[in-house]
Every structure is written in structure tokens, then in C-alpha cells.
N, C-alpha and C positions, 0 to 999 in steps of 0.2 A: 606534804604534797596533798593526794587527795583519796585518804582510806575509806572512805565514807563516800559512797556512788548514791544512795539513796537513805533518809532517814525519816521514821514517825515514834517519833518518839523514844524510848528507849529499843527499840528494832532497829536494826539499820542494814544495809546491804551492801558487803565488801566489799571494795574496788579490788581487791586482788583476788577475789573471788570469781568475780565476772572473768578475770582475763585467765587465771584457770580454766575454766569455764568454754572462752573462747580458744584456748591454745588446747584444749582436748580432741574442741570440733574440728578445728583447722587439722590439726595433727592426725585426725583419724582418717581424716580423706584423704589426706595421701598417702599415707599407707595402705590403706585398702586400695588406691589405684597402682599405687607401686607395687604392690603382692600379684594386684590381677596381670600386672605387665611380667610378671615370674610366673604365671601360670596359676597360682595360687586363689582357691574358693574363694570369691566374695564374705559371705559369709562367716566363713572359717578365720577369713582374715579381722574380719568385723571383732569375732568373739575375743579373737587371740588380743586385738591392742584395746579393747574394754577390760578385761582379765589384768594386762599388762600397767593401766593405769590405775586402774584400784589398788595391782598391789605397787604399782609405783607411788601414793598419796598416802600406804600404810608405813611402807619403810619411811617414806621422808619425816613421816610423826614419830617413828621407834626410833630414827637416828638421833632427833631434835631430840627425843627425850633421853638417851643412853648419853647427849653429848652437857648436856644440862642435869645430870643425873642428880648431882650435890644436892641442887636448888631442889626439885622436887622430892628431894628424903629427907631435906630438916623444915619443909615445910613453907620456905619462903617463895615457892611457887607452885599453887595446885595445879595438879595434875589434871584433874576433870572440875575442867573450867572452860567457859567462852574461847577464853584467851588462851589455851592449849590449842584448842578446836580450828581458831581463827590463824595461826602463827604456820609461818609459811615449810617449814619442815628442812630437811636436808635433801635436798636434787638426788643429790649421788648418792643416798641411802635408798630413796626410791628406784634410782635407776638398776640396782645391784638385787633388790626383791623382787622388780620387774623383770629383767632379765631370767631368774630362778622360776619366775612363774611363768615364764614366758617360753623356756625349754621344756617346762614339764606338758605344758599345755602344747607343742608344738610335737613332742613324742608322742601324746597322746592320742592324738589326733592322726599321726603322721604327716606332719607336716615337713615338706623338705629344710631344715634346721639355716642354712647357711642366705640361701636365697631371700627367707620370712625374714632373718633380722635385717639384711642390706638392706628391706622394702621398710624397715622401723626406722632407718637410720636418718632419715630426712626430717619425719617427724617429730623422734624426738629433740631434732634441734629448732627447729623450727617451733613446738610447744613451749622448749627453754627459752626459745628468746624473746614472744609473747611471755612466758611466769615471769621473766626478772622484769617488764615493767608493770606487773602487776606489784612485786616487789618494791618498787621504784615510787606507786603512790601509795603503798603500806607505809613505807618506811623502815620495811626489815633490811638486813643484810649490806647497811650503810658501812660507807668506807670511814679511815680515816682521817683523819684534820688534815687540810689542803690547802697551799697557798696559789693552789695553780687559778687561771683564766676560767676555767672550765668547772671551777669546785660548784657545788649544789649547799644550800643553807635548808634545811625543814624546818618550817614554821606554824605547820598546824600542829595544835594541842593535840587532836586524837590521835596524829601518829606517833607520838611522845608516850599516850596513855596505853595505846594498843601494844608498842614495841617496844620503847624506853628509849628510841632515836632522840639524842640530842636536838635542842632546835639552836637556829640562829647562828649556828658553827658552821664555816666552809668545809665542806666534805670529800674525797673521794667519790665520783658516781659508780660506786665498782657496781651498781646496777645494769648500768648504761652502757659500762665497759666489755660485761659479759653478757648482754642482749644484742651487742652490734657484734660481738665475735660469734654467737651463735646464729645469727642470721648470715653470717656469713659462710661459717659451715655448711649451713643449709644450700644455700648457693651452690657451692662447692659441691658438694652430694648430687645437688640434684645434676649440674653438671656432671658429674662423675660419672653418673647410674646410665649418661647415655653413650660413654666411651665402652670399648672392652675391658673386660674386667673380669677377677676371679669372684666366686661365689667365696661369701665372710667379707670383701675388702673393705665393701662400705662400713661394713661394724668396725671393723679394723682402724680406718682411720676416722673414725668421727670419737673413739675414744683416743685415740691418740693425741689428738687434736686438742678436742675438747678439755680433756685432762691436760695435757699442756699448758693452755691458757688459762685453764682453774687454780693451776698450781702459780701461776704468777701474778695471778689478782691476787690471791687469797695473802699477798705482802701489802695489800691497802686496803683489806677488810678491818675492821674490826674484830676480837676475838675475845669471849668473855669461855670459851673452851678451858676444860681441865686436865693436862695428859698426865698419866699415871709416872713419869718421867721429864726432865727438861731436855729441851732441844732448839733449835731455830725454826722449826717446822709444827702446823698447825694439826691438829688432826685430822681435816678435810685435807688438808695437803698429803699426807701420807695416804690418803683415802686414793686421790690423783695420784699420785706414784704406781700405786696400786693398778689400777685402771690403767693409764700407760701403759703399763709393763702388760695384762692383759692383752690390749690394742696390739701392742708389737707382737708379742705371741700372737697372734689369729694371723696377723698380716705373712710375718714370716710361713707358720707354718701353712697355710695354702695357698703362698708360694713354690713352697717342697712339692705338697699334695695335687697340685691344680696347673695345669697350662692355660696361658692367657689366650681365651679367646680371640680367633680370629675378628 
């Protein structure tokens, strides 16, 4: 595709960088206007999804790294390198650090816990589905060999050098698969946010959701994963399971806890 947005020489400037980049900016404005429509500081909200994306872009690197762990202890991939720095991380490992830093900071502060994530919830789908086509002209996160209409072939060298994406093979776009499911999400949310509603649902269903359809792409990704066990299931799948099961719990219990607004 197209990894490489600008080059002089051996510098260059990632195209899935920029669209990080762009999916932070996007993503933080509406959250800070969905917080201000819960009552929630300006400010406060500002700090909270800055805090929540930093630690969301450290987890996605400790996940990438804990799930490729082999490769970087016998040496056949360094660890601090370009190409660590540059490689797109694990979503759900960020999201799951985010989340942690995102409660401490929201006790901290006092911030009302239920209302601050529903106002996250738009964002971060909407960020995910700008990152997967930053994805998309990296070259990371390609699916597998495809006979369908629709398959994707890469053909540029440096997304081959930067990722190891095959070129010239018909593909799965599981990029394109889960940047139009997460924009739809988003939709969905934001629709949602203007019905009545309990305070947690939006978190509720966007991991529900979200993880749902993670766990069934993740059968046309690609997977060079090591699980300490066999199974049919990947380790980001189990991850999605995981998260689900979360989702249903929040949904449920402020169900119990909460009456639906008139």
C-alpha cells in the first residue's frame, strides 16, 4: 500500500503514523464534547483521554511485545529498534491499560466513573476505525490468502520490509473489515448517546460489540502468535472473550443498579 507518506532520504514519515495522529485528534473532540454534554470539566475531560491514549499506545507496544516474546529473547528481533517503535501494537492491550489509567485518573480527580467512559465510548471507536486504515497502508495486521472478489494484493517493497506483509498474494482486508465495523459502532454510539440510557451502557456495548466482531475476524487474520497451550483460538481471541464477558457484565449489572431514564 502506502507506508511511506513522506521521504528524504533515509527519514521517512509513516503513513500510519499520521492516521494515529489523526484518530487521536478526531477522537479527542468528541469526547471532550460528549463529557461536556454529561456535565463533565472541559479540561478534566481533555487531561483524562490524553492520559488514556498514552497509556493506550503503551500497552499496545507491551502487548506486541509479551505476544512476540520468543522473537525478541533469542534475538531474531530487536527490541529497540526503528521497527519496534514503528509497528502498530495490540488495540486491546492498549485499550485494557487505557481503561486502568483511565479509572485511576477519574477517582482521582472525582470524576463521575460511569458517565466519563460512555462520553470515551464513541471515540474510541471512531480512533479504531481511522488506526486500521492507517494499518491498511502499513501493511500490518493483514489477513489471510483470499480467493474472494474483494481480496487486497501489497505490492510495495517497504511494506514487506517494515512488516513482513507478503506481497503480490490475494488477501483478506481484515483491515477494512474492522475499520467499517468500527465506524459503525461509532454510528451506533453516537446514536445511542441520544436515546435514554443507563449511565456504563455505552462502555457496555461498544465492548460487546466490538469484541464480538474482533473475535471473528481474528479467523482471517493471519497469526505468527505463541500460546503457551493448543487450541482453536488465538490469543487476541481469548483477549475478546475476555472483554465480552466484561461488556456483559457492566451491561447487566447497571441494569440491576440503574433505571432507565425517562
Amino acid at each position: 500500500m502506502f507506508p511511506k507518506l513522506i521521504q528524504f532520504g533515509d527519514f521517512f514519515l509513516p503513513t500510519y503514523g499520521v492516521m494515529v495522529a489523526l484518530a487521536f485528534f478526531l477522537a479527542l473532540r468528541i469526547t471532550v464534547r460528549e463529557g461536556a454534554r454529561r456535565g463533565i470539566d472541559r479540561d478534566l475531560m481533555t487531561n483524562l483521554a490524553i492520559y488514556c491514549v498514552l497509556a493506550g499506545l503503551l500497552g499496545a507496544k507491551l502487548f506486541l511485545i509479551l505476544f512476540d516474546l520468543p522473537d525478541y529473547l533469542n534475538g531474531s528481533r530487536p527490541l529497540f529498534s526503528i521497527a519496534t517503535l514503528q509497528a502498530a501494537g495490540v488495540f486491546q492491550g492498549g485499550l485494557i491499560l487505557a481503561v486502568a489509567v483511565g479509572i485511576w485518573y477519574m477517582r482521582k480527580h472525582h470524576i463521575p466513573l460511569w458517565p466519563a467512559m460512555d462520553a470515551t465510548a464513541p471515540g474510541i471507536a471512531l480512533g479504531h476505525a481511522i488506526g486500521r486504515l492507517g494499518c491498511l497502508a502499513a501493511g500490518c495486521c493483514w489477513g489471510i490468502a483470499c480467493q474472494r472478489p474483494w481480496a487486497i494484493r501489497f505490492q510495495n517493497p517497504d511494506a514487506e520490509a517494515l512488516t513482513g506483509v507478503p506481497l503480490d498474494i490475494p488477501l483478506h482486508p481484515t483491515q477494512i473489515y474492522e475499520s467499517l465495523a468500527e465506524f459503525c459502532i461509532f454510528l451506533f454510539l453516537l446514536w445511542r448517546t441520544q436515546k435514554p440510557h443507563r449511565d456504563g451502557e455505552l462502555l457496555g456495548l461498544y465492548l460487546v460489540i466490538s469484541s464480538g466482531f474482533r473475535f471473528w475476524v481474528e479467523f482471517y487474520r493471519f497469526h505468527a502468535q505463541t500460546l503457551p497451550f493448543d487450541g482453536p483460538w488465538s490469543l487476541t481471541q481469548w483477549i475478546s472473550v475476555a472483554l465480552f464477558a466484561a461488556g456483559a457484565w457492566i451491561l447487566y449489572g447497571r441494569r440491576q443498579k440503574e433505571a432507565l431514564p425517562a
